[in-house]
C-alpha positions as CSV (number, residue, x, y, z in Angstrom):
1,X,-16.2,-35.3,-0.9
2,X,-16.1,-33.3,-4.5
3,X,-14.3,-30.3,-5.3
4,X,-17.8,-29.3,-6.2
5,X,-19.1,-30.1,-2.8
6,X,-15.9,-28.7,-0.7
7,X,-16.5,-25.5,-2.4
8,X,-20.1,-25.0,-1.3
9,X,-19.1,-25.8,2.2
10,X,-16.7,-22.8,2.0
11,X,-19.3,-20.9,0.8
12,X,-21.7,-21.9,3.0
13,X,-18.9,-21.4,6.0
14,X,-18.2,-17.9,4.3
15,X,-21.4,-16.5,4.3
16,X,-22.0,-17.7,8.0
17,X,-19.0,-15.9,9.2
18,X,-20.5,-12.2,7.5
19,X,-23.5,-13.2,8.7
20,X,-22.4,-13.7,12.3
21,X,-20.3,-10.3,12.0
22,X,-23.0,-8.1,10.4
23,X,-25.3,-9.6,13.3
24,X,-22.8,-8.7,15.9
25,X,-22.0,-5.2,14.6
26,X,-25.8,-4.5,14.7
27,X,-26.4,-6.0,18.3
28,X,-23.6,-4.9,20.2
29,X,-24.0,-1.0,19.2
30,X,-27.2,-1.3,20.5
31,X,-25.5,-3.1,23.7
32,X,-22.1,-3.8,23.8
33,X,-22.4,-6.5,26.8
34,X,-25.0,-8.6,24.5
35,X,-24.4,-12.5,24.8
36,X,-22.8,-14.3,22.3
37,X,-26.3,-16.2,22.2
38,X,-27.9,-12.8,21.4
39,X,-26.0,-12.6,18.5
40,X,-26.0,-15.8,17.3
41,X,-29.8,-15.4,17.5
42,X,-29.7,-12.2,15.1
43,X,-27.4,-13.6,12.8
44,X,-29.9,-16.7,12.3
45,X,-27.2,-19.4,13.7
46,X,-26.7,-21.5,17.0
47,X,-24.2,-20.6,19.6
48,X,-22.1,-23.4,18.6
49,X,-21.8,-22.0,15.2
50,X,-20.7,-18.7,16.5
51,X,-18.1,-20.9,18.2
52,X,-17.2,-22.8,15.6
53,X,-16.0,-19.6,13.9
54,X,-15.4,-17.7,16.2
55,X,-13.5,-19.7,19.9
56,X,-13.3,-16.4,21.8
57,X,-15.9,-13.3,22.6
58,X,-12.2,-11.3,21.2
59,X,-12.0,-12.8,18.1
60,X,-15.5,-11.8,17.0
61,X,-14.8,-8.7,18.4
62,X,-11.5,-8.6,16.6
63,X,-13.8,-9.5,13.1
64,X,-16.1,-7.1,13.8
65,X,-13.1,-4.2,14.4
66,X,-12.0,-5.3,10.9
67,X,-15.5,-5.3,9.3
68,X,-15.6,-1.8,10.6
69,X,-12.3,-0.7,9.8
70,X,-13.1,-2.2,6.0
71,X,-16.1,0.2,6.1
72,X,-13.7,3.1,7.1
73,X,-11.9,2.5,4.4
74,X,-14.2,2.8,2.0
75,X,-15.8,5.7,3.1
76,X,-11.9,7.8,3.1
77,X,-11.4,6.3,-0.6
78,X,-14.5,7.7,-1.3
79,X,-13.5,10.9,-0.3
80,X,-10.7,11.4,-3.0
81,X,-8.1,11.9,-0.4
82,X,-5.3,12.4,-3.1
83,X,-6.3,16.1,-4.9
84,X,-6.9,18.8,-4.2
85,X,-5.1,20.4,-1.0
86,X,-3.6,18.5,1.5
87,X,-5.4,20.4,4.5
88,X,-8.7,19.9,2.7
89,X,-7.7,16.6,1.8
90,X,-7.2,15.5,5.7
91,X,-10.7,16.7,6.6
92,X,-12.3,14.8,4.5
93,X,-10.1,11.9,5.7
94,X,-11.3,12.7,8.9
95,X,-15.5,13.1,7.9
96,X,-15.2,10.0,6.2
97,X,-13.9,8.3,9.1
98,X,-16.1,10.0,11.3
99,X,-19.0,9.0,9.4
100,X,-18.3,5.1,9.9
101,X,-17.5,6.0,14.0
102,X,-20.8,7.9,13.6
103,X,-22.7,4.9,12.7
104,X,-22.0,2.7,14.9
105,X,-21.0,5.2,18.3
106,X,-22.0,2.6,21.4
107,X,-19.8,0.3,19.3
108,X,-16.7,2.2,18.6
109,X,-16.5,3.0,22.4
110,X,-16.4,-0.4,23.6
111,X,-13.4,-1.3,20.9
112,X,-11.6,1.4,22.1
113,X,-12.0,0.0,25.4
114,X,-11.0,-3.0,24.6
115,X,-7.4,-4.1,25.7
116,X,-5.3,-5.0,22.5
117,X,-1.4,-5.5,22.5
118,X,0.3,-2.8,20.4
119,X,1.2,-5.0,17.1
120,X,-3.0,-5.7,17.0
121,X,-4.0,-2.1,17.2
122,X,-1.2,-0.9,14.7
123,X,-2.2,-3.8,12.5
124,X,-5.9,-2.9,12.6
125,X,-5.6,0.8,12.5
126,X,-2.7,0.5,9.5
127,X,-5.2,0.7,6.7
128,X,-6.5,4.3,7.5
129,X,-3.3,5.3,8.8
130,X,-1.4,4.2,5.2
131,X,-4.0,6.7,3.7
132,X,-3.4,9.4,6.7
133,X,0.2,8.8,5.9
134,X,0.3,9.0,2.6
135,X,-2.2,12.6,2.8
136,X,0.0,14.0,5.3
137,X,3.4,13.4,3.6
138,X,1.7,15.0,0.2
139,X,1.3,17.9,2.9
140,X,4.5,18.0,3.8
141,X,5.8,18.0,-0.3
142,X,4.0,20.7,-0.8
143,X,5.2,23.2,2.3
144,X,1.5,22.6,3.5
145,X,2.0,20.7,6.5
146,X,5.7,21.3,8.4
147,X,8.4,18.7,6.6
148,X,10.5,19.5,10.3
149,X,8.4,17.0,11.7
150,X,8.4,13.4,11.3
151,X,5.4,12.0,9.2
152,X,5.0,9.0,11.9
153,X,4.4,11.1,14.5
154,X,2.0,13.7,12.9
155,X,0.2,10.4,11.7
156,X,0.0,9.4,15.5
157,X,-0.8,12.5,16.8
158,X,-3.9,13.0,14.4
159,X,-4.7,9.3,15.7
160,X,-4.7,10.6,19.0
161,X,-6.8,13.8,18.7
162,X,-9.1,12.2,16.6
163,X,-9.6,10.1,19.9
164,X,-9.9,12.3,22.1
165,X,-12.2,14.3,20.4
166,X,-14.3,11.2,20.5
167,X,-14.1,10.9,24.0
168,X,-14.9,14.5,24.5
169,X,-18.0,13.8,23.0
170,X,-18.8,10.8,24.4
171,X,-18.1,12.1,28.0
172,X,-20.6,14.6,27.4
173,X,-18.1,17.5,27.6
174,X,-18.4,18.7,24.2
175,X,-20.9,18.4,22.0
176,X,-20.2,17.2,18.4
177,X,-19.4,20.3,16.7
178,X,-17.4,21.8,19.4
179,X,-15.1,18.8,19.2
180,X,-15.0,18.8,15.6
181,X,-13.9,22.4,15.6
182,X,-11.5,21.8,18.1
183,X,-10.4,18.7,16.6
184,X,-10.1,20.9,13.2
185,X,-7.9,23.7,14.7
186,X,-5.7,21.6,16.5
187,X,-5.1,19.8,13.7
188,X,-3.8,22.7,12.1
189,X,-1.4,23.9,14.8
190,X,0.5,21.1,14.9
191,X,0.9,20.5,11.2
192,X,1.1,23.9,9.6
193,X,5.0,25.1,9.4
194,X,5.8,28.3,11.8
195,X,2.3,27.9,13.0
196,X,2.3,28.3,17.1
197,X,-1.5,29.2,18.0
């Protein structure tokens, strides 16, 4: 086989795989329990092909967690997370992010429920928590956010309200703009210095 030849194949391979990913993004936030035959219908391919790439319902899953997370990304870089101030700054972090979540809701619920050893989550949420990082230690520089508290954990406790503000909403217990108001505000407590309600 050519180089020439080889490289199409890749190609061809390559474009398969996005195909099989955008399919299954679409079809399981319309049902997350659809069939891996449903999706290999939407994405144009057999079943074997979806196998081929993909050997386990979890690692599509896993590509499709990416795909989205590469979305999030894009929407936070977007947002010009580094000017302006860093209270400001982590909103729009957290619209951007929201907006990606927003699109895809039936979606983002079933990930969350999906069970991932601790190395895989950190690995797949590192990319928006680098930039969460990064906007809460330029916080902290500035006396905006408290320097008394460790960065990590302010980063993992905006990870965790963030969630649970999601699950608020998706419990029906709040509606959308309660929990972004709440998510706001609480946001605030725990990162503003000498700041206690």
């Amino acid at each position: 086989m050519s180089r020439t030849q080889v490289r199409k194949r890749r190609a061809d391979a390559q474009r398969s795989v996005e195909s099989i990913v955008g399919a299954a993004v679409q079809v399981l936030n319309g049902d997350p329990d659809a069939s891996m035959e449903a999706i290999a219908g939407s994405a144009g391919v057999t079943r074997q092909t979806v196998y081929a790439h993909f050997p386990s319902r979890e690692e599509l899953l896993r590509a499709v967690l990416d795909r989205l997370t590469t979305e999030a990304v894009a929407e936070i870089d977007a947002a010009d997370i580094d000017n302006g101030p860093a209270a400001d700054a982590l909103f729009r972090l957290v619209d951007a992010s929201d907006r990606t979540a927003g699109r895809h809701p039936i979606l983002f619920q079933a990930l969350g429920a999906m069970s991932m050893n601790r190395s895989s989550d950190d690995q797949l949420h590192a990319p928006v928590a680098d930039r969460l990082k990064r906007t809460i230690r330029r916080g902290q520089e500035a006396g905006e956010f408290d320097g008394q508290v460790s960065t990590d954990w302010l980063v993992a406790a905006t990870i965790k309200l963030g969630h649970a503000a999601s699950q608020e909403v998706g419990a029906g217990r709040m509606s959308k703009k309660e929990a972004d108001a709440a998510l706001k505000a609480s946001l605030l407590r725990i990162l503003t210095p000498g700041r206690t309600g």
